[in-house]
C-alpha positions in Angstrom: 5.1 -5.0 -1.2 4.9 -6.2 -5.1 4.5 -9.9 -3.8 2.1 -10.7 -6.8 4.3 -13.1 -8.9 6.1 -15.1 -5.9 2.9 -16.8 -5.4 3.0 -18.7 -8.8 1.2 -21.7 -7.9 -1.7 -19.3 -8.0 -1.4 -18.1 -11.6 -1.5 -19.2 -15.1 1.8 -19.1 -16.6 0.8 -20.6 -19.6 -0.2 -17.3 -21.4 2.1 -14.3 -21.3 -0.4 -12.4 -21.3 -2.1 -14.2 -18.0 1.3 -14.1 -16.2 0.3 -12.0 -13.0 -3.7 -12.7 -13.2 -4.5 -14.0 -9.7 -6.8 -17.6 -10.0 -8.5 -18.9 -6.7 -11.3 -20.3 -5.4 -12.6 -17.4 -4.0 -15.3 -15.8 -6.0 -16.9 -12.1 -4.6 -16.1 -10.5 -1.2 -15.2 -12.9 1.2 -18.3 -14.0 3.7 -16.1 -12.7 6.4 -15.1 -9.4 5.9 -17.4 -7.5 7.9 -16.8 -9.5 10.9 -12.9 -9.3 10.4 -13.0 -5.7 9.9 -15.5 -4.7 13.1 -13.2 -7.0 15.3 -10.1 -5.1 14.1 -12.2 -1.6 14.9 -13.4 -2.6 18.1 -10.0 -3.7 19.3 -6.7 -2.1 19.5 -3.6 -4.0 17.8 -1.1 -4.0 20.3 1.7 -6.0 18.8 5.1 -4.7 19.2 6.5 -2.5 16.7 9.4 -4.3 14.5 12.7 -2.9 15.8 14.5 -2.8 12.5 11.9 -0.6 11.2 11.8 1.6 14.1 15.3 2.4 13.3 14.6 3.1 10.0 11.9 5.3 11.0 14.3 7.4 13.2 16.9 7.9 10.6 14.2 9.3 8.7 13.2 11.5 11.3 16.9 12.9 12.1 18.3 12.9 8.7 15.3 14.0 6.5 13.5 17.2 7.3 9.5 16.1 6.7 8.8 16.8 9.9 9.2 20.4 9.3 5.8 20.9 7.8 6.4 20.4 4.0 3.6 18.1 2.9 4.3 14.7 2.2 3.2 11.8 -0.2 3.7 8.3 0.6 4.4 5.0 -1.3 3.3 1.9 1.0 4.9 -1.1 -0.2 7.0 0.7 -3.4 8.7 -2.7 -4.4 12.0 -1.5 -6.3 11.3 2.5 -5.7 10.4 2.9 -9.3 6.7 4.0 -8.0 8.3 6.7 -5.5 10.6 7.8 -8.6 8.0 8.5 -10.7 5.9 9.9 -7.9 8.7 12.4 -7.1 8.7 13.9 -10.7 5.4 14.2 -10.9 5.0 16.0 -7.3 8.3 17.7 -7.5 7.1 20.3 -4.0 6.5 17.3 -2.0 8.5 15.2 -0.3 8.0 11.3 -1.5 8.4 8.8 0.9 8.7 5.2 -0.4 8.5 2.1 2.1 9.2 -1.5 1.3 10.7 -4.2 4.0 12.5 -6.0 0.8 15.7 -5.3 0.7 16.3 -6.9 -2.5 13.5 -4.7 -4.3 14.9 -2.0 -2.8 18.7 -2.4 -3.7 18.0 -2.2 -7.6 17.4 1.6 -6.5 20.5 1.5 -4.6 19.4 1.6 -1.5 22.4 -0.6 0.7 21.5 0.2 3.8 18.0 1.5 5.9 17.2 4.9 3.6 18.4 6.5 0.9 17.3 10.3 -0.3 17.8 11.4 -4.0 16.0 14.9 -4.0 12.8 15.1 -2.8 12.7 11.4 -3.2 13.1 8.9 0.0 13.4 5.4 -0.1 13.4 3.2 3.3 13.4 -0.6 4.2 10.3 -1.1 7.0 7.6 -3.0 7.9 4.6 -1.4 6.6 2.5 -1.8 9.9 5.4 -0.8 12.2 6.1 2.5 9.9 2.2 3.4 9.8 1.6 3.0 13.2 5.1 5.6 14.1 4.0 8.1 11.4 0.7 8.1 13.3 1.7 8.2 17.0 3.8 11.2 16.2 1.2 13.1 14.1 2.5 12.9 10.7 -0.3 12.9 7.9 0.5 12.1 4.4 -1.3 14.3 1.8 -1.8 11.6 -0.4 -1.0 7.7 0.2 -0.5 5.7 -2.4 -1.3 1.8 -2.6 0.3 0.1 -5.8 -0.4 -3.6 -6.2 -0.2 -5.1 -2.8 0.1 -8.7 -2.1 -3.1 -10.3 -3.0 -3.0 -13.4 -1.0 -5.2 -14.7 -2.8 -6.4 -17.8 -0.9 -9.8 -17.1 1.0 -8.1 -18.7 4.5 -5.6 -15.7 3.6 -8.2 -12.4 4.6 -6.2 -11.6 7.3 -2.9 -11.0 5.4 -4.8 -8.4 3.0 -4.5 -4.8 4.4 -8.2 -4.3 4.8 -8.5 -7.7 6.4 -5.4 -7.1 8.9 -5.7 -5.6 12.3 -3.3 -2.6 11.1 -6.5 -1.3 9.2 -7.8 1.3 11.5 -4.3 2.4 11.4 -4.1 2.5 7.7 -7.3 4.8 7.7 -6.6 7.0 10.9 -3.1 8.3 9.3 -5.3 9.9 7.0 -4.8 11.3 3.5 -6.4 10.6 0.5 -5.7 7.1 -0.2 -5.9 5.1 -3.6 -5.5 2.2 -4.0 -4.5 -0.2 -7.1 -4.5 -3.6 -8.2 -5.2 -6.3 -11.0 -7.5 -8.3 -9.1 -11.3 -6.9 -8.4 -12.0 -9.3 -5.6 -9.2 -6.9 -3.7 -10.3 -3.6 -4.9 -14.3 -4.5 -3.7 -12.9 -5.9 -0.8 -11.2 -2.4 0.3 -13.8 -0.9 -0.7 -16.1 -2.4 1.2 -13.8 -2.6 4.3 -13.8 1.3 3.5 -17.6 2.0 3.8 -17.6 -0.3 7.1 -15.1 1.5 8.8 -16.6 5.0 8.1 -19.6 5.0 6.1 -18.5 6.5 3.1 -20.0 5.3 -0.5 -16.4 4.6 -1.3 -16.5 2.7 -5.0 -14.3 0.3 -7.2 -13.1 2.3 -10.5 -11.9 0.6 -13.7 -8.2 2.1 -14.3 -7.1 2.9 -17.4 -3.5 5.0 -16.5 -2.2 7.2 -19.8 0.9 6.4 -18.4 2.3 3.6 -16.0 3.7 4.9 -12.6 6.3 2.0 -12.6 7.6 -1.0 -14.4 5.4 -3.2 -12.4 2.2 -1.4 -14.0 3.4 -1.2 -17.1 3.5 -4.9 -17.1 0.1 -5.3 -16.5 -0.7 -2.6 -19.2 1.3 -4.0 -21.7 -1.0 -7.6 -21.8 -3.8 -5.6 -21.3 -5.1 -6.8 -18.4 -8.0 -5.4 -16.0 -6.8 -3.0 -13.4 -9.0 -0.9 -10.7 -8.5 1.7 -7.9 -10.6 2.7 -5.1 -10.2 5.8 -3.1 -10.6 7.2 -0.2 -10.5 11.2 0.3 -9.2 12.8 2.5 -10.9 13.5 5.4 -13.0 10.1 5.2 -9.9 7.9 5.8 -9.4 9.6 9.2 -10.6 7.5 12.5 -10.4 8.5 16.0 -7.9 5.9 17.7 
């Protein structure tokens, strides 16, 4: 979800060249974190799946063929599709599967209703934790899964609404794939990271990114006022958790 600039209260707008930067009174990992992300692991999230998105999910299922064993790539939260585009180019023998729940974002790619397919690009409007929790009930393991600048929510009483603070977590790990993650804000990225090595142990690490190339508008943005991004990832094999 590229959610970054609704929150503007929360950023400078006074500087182009800020425009985007997230300001709060947070400063390093939250306090909580560890606590937030054991509970989520010792617990099983058992609210019910979004209907809408379970619909989408089944039109993807009947009217695309990834299930029939070509490997797939996956763009959580791809905003307009631009990200999934660019994706599909540059893996042209995998399917690309991008997933926002705006249908706004999603309609400058011309997508009108629940999916659209372009190639071996797919665009589809669902909830992120409904979709992630389908693609792992039914066994289907993304070879890569790409996180492009999620929602900060940058407010410390906001942990929860960050993916490594929110009980779809041990989801997000147990479909598996190598996962990497990117944003413009380091509190995030050590956040994950640390979430990451709680969850499985693994010296997972915060990288500063610096892309030759931007893999969507959004990105470019950030590139183009030269501001600080970073990625963390997770290989494959370490993201996987018994559920």
């Amino acid at each position: 979800m590229r959610a970054v600039e609704q929150k503007k209260t929360t950023f400078n707008s006074g500087n182009i060249n800020q425009s985007g930067l997230v300001h709060d009174g947070q400063h390093g990992i939250h306090p909580r974190l560890e606590e937030v992300v054991k509970r989520h692991l010792d617990s099983h999230w058992k609210q019910p799946f979004h209907t809408p998105s379970v619909e989408s999910y089944q039109r993807l299922i009947d009217e695309v063929s990834f299930t029939s064993g070509q490997a797939f790539i996956l763009d959580s939260g791809c905003g307009t599709g631009k990200s999934t585009q660019q994706l599909a180019k540059q893996y042209a023998d995998h399917l690309v599967i991008g997933v926002d729940r705006s249908q706004v974002r999603l309609a400058k790619s011309g997508v009108e209703q629940a999916l659209l397919q372009r190639g071996n690009c797919v665009l589809v409007r669902a909830d992120l934790p409904t979709f992630w929790r389908l693609l792992l009930r039914d066994g289907h393991m993304p070879e890569k899964h790409y996180l492009f600048y999620p929602n900060p929510w940058p407010k410390s009483a906001h942990l929860k609404r960050r993916w490594h603070g929110h009980p779809v977590f041990p989801d997000l790990l147990a479909l598996g794939g190598e996962i990497e993650l990117r944003c413009n804000w380091e509190i995030y990225a050590l956040e994950f990271a640390q979430a990451v090595r709680i969850a499985t142990g693994a010296p997972v690490v915060v990288k500063a990114l610096q892309p030759q190339a931007s893999v969507s508008p959004f990105e470019q943005k950030y590139m183009d006022r030269a501001q600080r991004l970073f990625s963390v990832t997770v290989p494959r094999g370490v993201s996987t958790l018994p559920r």
